[in-house]
N, CA, C and O atoms as a Tripos MOL2 file, in Angstrom:
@<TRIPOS>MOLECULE
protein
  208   207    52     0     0
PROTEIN
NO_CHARGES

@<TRIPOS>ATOM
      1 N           0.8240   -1.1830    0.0000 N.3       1 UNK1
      2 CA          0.0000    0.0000    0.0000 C.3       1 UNK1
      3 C           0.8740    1.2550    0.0000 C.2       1 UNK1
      4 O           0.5050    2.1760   -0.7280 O.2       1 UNK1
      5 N           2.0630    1.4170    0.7760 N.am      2 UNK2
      6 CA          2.6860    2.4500    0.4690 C.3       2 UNK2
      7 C           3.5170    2.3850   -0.6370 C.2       2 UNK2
      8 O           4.0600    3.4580   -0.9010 O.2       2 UNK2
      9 N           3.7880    1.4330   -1.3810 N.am      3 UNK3
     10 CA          4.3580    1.7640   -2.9410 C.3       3 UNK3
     11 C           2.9540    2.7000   -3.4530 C.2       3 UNK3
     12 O           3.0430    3.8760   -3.8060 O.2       3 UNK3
     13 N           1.8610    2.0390   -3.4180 N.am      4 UNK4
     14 CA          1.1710    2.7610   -4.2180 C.3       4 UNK4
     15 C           0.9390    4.3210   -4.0450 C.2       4 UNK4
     16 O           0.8610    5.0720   -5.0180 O.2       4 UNK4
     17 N           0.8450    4.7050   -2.8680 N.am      5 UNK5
     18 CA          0.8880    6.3200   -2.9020 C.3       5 UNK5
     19 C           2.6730    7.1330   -2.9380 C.2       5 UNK5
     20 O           2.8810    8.2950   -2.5870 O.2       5 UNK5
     21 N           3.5740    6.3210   -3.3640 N.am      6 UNK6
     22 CA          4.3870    6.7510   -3.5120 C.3       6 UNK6
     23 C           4.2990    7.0300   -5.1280 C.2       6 UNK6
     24 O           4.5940    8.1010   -5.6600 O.2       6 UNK6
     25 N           3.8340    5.8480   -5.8020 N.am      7 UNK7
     26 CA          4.0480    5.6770   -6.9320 C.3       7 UNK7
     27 C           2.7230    6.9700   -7.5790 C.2       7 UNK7
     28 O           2.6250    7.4290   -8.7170 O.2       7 UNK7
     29 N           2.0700    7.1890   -6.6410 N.am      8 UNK8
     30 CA          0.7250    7.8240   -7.3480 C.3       8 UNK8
     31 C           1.1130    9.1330   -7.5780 C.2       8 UNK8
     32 O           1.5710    9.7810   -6.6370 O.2       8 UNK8
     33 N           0.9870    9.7030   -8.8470 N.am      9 UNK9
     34 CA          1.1260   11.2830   -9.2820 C.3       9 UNK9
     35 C          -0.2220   12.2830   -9.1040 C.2       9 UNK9
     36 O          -1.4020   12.0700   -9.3810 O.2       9 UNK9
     37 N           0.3270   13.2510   -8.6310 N.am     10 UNK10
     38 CA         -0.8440   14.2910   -8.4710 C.3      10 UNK10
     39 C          -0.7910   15.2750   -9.9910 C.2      10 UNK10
     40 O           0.2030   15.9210  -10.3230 O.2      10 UNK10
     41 N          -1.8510   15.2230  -10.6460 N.am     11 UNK11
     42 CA         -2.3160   15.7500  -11.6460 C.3      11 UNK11
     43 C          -1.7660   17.0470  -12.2810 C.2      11 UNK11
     44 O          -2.1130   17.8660  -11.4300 O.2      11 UNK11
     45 N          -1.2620   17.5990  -13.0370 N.am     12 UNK12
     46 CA         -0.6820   18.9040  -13.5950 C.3      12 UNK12
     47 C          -1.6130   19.2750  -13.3810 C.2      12 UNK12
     48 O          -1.5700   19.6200  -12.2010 O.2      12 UNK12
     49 N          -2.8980   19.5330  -13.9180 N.am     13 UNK13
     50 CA         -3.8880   20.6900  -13.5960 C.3      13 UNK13
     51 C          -4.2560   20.8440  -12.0310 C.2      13 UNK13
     52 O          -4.6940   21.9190  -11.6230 O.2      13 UNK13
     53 N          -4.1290   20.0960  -11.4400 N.am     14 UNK14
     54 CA         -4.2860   20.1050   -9.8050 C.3      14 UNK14
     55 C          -3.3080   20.9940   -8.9400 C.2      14 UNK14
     56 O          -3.6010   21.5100   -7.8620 O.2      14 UNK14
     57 N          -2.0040   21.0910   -9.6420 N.am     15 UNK15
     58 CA         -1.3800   21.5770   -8.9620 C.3      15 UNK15
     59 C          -0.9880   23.1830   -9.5540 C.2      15 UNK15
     60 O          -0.3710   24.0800   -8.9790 O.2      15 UNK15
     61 N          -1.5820   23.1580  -10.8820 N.am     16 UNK16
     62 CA         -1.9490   24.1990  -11.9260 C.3      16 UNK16
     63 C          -3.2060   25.1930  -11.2000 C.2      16 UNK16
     64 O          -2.9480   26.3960  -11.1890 O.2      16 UNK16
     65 N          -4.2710   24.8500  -10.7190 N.am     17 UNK17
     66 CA         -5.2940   25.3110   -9.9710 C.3      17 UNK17
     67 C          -5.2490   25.4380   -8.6890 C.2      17 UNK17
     68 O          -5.9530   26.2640   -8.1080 O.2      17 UNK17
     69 N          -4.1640   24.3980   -7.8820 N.am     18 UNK18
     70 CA         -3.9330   24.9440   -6.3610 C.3      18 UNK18
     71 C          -3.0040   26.3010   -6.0570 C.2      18 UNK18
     72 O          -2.9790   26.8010   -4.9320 O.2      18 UNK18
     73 N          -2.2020   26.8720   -7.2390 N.am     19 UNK19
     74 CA         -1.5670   28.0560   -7.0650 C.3      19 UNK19
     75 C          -2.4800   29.2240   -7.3480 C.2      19 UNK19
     76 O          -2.8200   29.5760   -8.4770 O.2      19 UNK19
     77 N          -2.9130   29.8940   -6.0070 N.am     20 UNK20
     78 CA         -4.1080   30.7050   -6.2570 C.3      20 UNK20
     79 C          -3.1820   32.2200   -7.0590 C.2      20 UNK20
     80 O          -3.6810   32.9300   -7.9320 O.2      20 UNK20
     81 N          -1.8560   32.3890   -6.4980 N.am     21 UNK21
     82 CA         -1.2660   33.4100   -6.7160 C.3      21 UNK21
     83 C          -1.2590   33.4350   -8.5120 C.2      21 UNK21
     84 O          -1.7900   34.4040   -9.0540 O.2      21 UNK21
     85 N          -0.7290   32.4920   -9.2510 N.am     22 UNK22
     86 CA         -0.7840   32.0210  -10.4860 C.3      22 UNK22
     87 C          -2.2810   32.5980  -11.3160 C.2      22 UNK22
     88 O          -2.4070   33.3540  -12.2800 O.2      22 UNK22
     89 N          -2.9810   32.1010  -10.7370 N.am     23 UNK23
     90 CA         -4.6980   32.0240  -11.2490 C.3      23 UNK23
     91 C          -4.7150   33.7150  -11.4700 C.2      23 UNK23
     92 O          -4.9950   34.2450  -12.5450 O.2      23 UNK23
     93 N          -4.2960   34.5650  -10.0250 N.am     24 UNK24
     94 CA         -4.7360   35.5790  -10.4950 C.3      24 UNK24
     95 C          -3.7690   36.2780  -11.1330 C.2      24 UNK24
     96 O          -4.1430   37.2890  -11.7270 O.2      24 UNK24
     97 N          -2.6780   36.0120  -11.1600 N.am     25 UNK25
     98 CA         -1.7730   36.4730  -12.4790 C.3      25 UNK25
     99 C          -1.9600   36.8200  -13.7030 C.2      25 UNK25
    100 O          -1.8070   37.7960  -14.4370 O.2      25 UNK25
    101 N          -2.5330   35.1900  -13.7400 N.am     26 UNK26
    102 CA         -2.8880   34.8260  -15.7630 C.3      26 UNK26
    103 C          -4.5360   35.5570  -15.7870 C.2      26 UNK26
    104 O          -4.8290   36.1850  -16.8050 O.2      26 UNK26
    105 N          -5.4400   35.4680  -14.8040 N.am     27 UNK27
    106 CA         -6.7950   36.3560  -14.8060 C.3      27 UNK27
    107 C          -6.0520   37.8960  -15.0930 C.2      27 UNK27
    108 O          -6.4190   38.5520  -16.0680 O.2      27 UNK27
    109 N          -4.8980   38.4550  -14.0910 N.am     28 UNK28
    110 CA         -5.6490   39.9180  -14.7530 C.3      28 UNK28
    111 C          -4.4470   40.2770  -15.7790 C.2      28 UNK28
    112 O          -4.1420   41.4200  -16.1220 O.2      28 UNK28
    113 N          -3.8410   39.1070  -16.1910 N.am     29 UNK29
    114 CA         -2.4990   39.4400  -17.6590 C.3      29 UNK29
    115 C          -3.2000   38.9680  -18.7580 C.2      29 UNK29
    116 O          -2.6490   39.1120  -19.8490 O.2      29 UNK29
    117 N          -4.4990   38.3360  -18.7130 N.am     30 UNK30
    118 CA         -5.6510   38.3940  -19.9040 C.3      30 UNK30
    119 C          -6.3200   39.2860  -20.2780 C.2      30 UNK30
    120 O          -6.6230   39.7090  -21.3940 O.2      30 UNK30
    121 N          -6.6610   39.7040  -18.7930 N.am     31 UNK31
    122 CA         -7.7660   40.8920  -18.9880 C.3      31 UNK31
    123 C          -7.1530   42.1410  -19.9610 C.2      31 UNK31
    124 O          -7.5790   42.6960  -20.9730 O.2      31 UNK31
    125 N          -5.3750   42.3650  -18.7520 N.am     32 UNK32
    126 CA         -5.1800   43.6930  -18.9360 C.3      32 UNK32
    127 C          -4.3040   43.3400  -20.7150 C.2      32 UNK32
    128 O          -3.5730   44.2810  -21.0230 O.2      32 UNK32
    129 N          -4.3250   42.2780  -21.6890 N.am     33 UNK33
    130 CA         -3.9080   42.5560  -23.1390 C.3      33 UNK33
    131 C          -4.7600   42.5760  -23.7890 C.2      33 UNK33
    132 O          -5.0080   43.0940  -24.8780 O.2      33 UNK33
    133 N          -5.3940   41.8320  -22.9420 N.am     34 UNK34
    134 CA         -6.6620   41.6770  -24.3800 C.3      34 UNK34
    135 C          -7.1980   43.4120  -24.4330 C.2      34 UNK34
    136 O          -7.0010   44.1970  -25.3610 O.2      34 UNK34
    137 N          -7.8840   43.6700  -23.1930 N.am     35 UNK35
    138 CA         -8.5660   45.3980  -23.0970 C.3      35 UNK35
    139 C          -7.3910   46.1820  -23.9720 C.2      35 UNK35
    140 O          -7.8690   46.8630  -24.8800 O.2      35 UNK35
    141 N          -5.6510   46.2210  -23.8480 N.am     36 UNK36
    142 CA         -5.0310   47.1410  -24.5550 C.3      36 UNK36
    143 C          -5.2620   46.7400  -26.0520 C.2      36 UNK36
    144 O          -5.7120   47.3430  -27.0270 O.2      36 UNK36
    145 N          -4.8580   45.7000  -25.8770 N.am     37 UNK37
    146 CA         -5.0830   45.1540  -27.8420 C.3      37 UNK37
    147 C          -6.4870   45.6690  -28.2420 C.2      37 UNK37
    148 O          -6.4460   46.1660  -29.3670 O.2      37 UNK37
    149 N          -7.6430   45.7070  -27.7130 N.am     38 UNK38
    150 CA         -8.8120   46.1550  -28.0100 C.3      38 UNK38
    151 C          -8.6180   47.4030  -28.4000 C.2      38 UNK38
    152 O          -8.7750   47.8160  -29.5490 O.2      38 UNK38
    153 N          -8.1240   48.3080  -27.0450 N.am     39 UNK39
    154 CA         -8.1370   49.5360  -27.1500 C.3      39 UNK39
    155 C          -7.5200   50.2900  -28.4260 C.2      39 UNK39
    156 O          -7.9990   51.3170  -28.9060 O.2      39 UNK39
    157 N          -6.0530   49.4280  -29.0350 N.am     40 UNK40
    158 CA         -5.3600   49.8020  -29.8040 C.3      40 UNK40
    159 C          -5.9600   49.6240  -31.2970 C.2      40 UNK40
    160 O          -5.5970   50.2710  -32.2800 O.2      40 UNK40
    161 N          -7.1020   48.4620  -31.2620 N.am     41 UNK41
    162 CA         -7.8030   48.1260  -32.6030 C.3      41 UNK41
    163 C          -8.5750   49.2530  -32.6270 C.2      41 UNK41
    164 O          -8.3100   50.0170  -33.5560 O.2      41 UNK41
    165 N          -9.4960   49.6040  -31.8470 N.am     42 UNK42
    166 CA        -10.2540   50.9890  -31.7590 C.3      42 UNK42
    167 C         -10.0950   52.2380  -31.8560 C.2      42 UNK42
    168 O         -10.8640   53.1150  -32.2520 O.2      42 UNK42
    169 N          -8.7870   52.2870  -31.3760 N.am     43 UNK43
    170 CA         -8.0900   54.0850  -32.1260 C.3      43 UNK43
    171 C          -7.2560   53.6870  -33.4190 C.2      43 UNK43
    172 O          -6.5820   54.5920  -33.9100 O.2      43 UNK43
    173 N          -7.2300   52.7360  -33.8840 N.am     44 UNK44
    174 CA         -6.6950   52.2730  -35.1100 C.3      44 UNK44
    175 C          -7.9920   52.6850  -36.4100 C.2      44 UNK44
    176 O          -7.6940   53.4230  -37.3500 O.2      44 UNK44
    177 N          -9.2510   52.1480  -36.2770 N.am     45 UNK45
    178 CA        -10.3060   52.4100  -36.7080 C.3      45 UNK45
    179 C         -10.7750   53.6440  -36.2420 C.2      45 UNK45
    180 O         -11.6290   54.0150  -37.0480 O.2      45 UNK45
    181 N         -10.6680   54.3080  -35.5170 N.am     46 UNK46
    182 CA        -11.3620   55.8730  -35.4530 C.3      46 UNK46
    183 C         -10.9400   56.5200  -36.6730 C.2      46 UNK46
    184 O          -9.7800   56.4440  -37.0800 O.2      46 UNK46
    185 N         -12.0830   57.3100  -37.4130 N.am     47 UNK47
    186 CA        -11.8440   58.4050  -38.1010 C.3      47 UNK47
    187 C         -10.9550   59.8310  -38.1240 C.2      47 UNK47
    188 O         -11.4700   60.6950  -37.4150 O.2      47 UNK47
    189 N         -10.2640   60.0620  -38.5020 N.am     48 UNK48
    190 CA         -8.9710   61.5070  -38.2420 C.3      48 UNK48
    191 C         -10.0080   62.0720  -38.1880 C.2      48 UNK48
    192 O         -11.0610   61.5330  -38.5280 O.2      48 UNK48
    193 N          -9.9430   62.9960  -37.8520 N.am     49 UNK49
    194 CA        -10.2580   64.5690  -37.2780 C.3      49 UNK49
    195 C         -10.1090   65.5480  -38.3980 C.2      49 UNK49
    196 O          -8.9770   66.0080  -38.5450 O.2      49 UNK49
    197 N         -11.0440   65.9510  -39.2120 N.am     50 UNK50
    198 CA        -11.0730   66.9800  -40.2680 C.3      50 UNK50
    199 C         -10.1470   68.2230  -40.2270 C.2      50 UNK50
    200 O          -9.6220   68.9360  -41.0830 O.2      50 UNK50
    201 N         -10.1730   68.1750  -38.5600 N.am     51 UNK51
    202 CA         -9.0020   69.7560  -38.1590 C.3      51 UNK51
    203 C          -7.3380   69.3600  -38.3890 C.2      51 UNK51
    204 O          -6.3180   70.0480  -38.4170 O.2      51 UNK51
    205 N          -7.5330   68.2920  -38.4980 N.am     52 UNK52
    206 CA         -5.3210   68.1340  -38.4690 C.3      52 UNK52
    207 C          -5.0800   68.4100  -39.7450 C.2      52 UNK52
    208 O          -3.9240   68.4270  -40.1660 O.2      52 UNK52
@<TRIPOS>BOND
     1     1     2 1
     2     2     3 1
     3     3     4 2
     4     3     5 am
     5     5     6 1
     6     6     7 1
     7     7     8 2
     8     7     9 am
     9     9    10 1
    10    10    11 1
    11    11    12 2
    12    11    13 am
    13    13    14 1
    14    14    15 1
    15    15    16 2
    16    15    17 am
    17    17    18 1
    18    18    19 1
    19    19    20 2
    20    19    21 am
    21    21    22 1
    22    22    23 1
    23    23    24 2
    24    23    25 am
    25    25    26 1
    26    26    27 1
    27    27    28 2
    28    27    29 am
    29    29    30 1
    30    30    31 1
    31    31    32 2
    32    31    33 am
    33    33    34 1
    34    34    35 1
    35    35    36 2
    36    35    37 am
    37    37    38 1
    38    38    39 1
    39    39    40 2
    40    39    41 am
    41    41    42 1
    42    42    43 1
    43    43    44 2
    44    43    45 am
    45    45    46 1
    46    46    47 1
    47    47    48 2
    48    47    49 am
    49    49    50 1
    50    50    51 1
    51    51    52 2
    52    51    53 am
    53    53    54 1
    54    54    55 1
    55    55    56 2
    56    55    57 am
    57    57    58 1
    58    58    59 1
    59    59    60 2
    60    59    61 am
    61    61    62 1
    62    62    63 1
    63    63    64 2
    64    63    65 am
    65    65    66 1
    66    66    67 1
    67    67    68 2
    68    67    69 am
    69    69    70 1
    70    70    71 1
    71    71    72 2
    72    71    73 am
    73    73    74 1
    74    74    75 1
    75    75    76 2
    76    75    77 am
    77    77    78 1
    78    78    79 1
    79    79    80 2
    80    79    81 am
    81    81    82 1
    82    82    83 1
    83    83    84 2
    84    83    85 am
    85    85    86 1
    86    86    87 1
    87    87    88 2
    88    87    89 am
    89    89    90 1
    90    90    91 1
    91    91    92 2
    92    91    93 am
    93    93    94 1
    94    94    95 1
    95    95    96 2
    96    95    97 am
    97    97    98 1
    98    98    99 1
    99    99   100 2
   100    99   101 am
   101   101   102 1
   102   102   103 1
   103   103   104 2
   104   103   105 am
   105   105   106 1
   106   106   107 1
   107   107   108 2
   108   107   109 am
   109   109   110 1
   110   110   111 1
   111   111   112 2
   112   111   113 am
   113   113   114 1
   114   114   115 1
   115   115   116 2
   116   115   117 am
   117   117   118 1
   118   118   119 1
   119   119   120 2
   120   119   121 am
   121   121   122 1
   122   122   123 1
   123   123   124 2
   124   123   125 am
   125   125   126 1
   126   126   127 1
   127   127   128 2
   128   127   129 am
   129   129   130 1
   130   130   131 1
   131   131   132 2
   132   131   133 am
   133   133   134 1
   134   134   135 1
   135   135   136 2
   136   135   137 am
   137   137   138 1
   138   138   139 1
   139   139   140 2
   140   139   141 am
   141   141   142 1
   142   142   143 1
   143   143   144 2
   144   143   145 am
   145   145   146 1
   146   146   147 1
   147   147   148 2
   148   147   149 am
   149   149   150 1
   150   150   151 1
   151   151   152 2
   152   151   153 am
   153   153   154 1
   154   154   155 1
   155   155   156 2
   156   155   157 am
   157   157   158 1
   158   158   159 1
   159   159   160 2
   160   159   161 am
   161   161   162 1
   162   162   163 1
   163   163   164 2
   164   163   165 am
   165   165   166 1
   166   166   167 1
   167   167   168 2
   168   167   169 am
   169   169   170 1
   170   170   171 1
   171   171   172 2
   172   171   173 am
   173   173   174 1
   174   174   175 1
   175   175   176 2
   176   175   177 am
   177   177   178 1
   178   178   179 1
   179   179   180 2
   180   179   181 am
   181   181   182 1
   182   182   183 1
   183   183   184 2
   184   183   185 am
   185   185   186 1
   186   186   187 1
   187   187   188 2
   188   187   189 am
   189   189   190 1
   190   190   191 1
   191   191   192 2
   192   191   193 am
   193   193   194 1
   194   194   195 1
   195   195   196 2
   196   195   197 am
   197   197   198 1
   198   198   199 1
   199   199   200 2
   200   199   201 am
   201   201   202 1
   202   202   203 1
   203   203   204 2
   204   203   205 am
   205   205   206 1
   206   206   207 1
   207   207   208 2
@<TRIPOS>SUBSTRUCTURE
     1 UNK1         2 RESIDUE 1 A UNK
     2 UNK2         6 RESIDUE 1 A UNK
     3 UNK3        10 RESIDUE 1 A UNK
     4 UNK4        14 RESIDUE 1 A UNK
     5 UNK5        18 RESIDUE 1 A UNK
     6 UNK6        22 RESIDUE 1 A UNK
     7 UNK7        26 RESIDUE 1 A UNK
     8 UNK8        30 RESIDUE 1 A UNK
     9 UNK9        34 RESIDUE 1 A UNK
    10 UNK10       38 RESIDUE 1 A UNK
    11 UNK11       42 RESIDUE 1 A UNK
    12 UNK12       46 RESIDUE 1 A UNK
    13 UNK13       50 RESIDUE 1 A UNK
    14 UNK14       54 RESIDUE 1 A UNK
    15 UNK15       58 RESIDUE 1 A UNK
    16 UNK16       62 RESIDUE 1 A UNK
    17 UNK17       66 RESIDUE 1 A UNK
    18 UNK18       70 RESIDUE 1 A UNK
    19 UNK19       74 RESIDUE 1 A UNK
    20 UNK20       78 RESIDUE 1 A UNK
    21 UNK21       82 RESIDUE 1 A UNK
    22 UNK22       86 RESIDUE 1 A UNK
    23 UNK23       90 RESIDUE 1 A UNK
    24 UNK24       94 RESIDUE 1 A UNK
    25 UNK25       98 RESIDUE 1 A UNK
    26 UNK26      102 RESIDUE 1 A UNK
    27 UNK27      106 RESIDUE 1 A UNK
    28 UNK28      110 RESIDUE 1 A UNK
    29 UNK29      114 RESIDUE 1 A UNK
    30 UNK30      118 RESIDUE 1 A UNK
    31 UNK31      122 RESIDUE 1 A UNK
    32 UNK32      126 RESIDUE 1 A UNK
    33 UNK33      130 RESIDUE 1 A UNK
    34 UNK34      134 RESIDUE 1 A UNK
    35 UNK35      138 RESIDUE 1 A UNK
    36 UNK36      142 RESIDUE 1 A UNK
    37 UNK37      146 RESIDUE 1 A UNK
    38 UNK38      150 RESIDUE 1 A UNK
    39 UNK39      154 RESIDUE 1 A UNK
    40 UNK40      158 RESIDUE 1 A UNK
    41 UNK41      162 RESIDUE 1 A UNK
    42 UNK42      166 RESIDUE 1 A UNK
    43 UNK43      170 RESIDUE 1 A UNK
    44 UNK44      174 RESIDUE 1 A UNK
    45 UNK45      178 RESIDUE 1 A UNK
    46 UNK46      182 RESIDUE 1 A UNK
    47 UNK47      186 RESIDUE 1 A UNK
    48 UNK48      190 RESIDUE 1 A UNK
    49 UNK49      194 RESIDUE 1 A UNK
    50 UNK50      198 RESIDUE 1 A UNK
    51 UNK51      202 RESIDUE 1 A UNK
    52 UNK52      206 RESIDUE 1 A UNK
């Protein structure tokens, strides 16, 4: 019985989801490229300004 929990592996995503610090890393390094990349597609597409 103790070979077997020696031998037993704990899951990449398990230990992928127990790092809470991680989680919120990659949550707000999604948020905050995707919103700039947005932002940058959107003043990319704005119309110039008749005055310049």
């Amino acid at each position: 019985m103790e070979t077997e929990e020696k031998e037993r592996r704990v899951n990449y995503w398990q230990v992928f989801y127990d790092d809470i610090f991680l989680l919120f890393f990659l949550g707000a390094a999604i948020f905050l490229i995707s919103y700039t990349i947005w932002g940058l597609i959107e003043l990319s597409a704005a119309p110039l300004s008749p005055l310049v």
